[in-house]
MMTF fields as JSON, N, C-alpha, C and O atoms, coordinates in Angstrom:
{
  "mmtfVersion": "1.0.0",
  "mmtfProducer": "UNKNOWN",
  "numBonds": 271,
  "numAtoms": 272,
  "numGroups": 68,
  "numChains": 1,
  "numModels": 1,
  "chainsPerModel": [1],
  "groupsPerChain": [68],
  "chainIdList": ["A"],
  "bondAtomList": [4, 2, 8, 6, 12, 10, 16, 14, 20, 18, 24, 22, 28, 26, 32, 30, 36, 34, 40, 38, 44, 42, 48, 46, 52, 50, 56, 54, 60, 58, 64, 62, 68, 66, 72, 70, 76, 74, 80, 78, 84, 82, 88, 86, 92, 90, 96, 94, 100, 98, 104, 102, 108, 106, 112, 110, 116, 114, 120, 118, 124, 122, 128, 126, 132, 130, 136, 134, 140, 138, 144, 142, 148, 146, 152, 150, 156, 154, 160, 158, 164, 162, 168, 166, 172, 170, 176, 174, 180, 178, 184, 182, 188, 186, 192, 190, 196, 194, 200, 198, 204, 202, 208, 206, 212, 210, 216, 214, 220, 218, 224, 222, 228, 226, 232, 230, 236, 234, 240, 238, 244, 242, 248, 246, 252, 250, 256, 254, 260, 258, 264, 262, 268, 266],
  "bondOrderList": [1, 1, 1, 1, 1, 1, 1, 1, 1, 1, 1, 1, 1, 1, 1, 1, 1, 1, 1, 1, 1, 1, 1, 1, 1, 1, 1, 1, 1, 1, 1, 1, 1, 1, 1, 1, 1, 1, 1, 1, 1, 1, 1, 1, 1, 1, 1, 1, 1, 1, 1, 1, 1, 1, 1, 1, 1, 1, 1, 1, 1, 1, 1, 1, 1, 1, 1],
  "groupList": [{"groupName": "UNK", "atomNameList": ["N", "CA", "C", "O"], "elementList": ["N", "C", "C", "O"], "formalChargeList": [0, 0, 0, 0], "bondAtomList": [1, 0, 2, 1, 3, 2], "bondOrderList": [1, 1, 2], "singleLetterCode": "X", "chemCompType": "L-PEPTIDE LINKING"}],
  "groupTypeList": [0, 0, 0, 0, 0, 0, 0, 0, 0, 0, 0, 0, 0, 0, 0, 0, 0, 0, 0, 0, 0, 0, 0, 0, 0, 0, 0, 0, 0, 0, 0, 0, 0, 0, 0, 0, 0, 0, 0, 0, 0, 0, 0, 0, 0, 0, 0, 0, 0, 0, 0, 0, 0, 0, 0, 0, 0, 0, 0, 0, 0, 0, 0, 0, 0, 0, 0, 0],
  "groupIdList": [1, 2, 3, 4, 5, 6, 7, 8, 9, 10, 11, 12, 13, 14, 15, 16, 17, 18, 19, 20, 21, 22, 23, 24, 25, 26, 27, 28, 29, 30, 31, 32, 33, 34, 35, 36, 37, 38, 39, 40, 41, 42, 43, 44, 45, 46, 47, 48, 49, 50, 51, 52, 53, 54, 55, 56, 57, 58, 59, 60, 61, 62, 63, 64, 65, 66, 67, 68],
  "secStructList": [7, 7, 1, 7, 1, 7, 1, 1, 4, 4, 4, 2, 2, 2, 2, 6, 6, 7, 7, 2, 2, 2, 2, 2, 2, 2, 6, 7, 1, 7, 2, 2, 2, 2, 2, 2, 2, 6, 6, 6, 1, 1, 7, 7, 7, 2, 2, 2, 2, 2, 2, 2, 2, 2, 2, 2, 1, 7, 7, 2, 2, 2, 2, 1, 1, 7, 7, 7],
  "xCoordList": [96.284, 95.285, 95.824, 96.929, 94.609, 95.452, 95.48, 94.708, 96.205, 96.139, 95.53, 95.45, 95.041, 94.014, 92.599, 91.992, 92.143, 90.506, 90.072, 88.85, 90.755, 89.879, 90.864, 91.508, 90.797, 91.931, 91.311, 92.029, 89.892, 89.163, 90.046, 90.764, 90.492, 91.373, 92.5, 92.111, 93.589, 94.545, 94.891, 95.991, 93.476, 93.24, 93.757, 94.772, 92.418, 92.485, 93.689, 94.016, 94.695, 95.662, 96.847, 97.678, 97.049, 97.704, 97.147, 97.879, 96.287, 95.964, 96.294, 96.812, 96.11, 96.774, 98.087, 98.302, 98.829, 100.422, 100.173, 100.931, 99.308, 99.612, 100.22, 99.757, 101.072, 101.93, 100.778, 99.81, 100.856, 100.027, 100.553, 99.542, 101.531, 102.343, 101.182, 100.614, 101.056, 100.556, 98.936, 98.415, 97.95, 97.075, 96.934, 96.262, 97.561, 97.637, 97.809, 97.552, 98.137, 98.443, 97.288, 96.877, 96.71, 95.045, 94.042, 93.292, 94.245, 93.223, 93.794, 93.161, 94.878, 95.274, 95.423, 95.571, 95.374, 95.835, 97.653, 98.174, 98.26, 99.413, 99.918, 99.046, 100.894, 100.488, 100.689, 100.463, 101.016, 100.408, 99.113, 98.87, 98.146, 97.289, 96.369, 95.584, 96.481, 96.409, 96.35, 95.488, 97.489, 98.192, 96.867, 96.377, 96.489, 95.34, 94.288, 93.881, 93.69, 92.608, 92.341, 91.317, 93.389, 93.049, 93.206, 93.084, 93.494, 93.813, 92.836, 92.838, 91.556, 90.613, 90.835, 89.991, 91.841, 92.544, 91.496, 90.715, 91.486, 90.828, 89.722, 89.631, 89.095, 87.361, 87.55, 87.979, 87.416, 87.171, 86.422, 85.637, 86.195, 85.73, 84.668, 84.853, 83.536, 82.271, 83.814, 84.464, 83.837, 84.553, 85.924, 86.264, 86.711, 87.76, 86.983, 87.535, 85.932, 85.276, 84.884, 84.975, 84.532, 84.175, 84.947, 84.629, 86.19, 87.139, 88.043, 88.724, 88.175, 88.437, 87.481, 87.95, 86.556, 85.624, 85.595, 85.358, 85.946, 85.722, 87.155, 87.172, 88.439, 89.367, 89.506, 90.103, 88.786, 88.993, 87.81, 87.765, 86.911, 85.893, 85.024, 84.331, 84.509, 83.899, 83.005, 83.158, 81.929, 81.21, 81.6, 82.562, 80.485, 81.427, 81.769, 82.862, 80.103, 80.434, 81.671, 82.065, 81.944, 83.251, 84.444, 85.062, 84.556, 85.808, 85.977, 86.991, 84.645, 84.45, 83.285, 83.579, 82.734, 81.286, 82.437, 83.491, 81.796, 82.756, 82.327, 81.21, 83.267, 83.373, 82.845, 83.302, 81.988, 81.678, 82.677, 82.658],
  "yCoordList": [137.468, 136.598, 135.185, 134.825, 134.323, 133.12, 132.58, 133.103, 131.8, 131.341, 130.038, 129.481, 129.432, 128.43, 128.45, 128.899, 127.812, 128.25, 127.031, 126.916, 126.188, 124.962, 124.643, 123.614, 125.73, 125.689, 124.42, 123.513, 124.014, 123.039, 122.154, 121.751, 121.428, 120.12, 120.73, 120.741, 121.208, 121.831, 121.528, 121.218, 121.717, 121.452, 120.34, 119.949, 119.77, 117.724, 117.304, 116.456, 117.875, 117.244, 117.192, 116.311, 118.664, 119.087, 118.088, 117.387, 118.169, 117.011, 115.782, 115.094, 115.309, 113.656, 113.688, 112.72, 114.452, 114.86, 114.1, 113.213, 114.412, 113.624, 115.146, 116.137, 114.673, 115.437, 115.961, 115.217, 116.965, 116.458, 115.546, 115.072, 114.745, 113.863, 112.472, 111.887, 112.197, 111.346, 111.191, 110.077, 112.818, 112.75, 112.452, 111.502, 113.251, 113.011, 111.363, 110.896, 110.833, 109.509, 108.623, 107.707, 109.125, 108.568, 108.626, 107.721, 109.774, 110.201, 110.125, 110.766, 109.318, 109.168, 110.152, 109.728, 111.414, 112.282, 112.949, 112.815, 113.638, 114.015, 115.202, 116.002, 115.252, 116.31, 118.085, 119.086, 118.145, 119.155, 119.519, 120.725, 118.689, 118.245, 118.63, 119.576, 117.999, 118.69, 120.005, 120.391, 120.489, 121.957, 122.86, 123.832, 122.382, 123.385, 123.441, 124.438, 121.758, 121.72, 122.41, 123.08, 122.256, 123.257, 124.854, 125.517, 125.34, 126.61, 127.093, 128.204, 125.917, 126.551, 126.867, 127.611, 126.363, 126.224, 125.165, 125.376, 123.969, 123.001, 122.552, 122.579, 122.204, 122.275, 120.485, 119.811, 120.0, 118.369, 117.788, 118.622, 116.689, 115.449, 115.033, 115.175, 114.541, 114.247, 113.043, 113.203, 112.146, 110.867, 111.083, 110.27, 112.286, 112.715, 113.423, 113.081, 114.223, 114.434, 113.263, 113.085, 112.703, 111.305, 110.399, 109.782, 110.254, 109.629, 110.478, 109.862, 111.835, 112.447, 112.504, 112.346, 112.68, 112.713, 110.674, 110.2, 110.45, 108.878, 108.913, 108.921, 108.936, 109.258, 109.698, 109.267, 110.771, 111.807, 111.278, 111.348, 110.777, 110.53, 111.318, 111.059, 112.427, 113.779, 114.139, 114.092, 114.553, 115.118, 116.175, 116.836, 116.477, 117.529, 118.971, 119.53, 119.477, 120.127, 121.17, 122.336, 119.806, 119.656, 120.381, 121.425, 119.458, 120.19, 121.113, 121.755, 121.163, 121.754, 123.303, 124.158, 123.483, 124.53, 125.698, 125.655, 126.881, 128.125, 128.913, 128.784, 129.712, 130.169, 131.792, 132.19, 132.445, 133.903, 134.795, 136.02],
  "zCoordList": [94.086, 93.464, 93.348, 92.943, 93.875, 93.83, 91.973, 91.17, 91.674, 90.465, 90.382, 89.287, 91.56, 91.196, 91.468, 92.44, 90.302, 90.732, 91.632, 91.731, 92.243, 93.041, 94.299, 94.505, 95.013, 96.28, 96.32, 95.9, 96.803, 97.949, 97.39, 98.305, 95.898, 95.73, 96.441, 97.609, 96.412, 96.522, 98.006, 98.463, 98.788, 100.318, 100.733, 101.31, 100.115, 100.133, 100.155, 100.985, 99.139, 98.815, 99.347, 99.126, 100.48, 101.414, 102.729, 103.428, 102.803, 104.208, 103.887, 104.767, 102.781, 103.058, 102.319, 101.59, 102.37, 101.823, 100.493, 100.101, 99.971, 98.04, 96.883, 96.318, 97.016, 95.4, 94.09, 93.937, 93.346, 91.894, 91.352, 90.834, 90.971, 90.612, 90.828, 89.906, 92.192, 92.973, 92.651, 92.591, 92.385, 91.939, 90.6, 90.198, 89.862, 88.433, 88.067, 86.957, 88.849, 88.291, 88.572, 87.859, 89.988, 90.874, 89.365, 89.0, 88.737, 88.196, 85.934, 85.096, 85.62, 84.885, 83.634, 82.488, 83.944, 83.472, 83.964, 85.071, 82.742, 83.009, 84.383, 84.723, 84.902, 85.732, 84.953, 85.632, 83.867, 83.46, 83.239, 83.276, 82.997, 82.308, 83.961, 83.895, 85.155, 85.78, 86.734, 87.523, 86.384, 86.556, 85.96, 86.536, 84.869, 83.88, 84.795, 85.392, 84.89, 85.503, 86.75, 86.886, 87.865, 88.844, 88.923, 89.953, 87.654, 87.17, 86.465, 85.935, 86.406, 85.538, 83.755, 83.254, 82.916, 81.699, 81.307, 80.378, 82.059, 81.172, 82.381, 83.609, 81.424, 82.62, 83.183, 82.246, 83.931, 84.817, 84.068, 83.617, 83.626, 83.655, 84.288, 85.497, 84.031, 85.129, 85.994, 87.027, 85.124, 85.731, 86.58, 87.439, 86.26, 86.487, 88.173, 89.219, 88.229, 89.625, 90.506, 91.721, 89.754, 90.761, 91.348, 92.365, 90.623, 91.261, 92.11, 92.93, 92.056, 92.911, 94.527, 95.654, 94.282, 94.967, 96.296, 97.407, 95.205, 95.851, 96.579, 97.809, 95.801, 96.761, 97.924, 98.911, 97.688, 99.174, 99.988, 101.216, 99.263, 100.629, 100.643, 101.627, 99.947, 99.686, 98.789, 97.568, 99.456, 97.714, 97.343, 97.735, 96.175, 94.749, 95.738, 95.827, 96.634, 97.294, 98.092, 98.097, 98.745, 99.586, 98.443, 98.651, 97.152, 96.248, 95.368, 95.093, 94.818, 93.918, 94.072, 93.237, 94.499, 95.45, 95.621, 96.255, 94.738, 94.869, 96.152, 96.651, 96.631, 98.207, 97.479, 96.407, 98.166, 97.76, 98.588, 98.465]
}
């Protein structure tokens, strides 16, 4: 079982070689603070999606849209 609930960021973030370190800082949260969020611990941010989203170039779709 994977332990994150939002591979699709996880993806993104592997294709343009960015660290959580690197995101966490894009998106001004800690990188623990992160760690949660893609673990499903702590729920996203409308604003915290959007600037992700604008980063990558992507809608919510693309990062966020659960896979059956």
């Amino acid at each position: 079982m994977n332990k994150y609930k939002y591979p699709k960021v996880l993806e993104e973030m592997k294709k343009h070689k960015e660290s959580q370190i690197e995101i966490s800082e894009v998106l001004g949260i800690s990188d623990m603070t992160l760690r949660k969020k893609l673990a499903g611990i702590t729920d996203w941010t409308i604003t915290e999606i959007e600037i992700l989203c604008k980063h990558y170039k992507v809608n919510f779709n693309k990062l966020f849209k659960k896979e059956n």
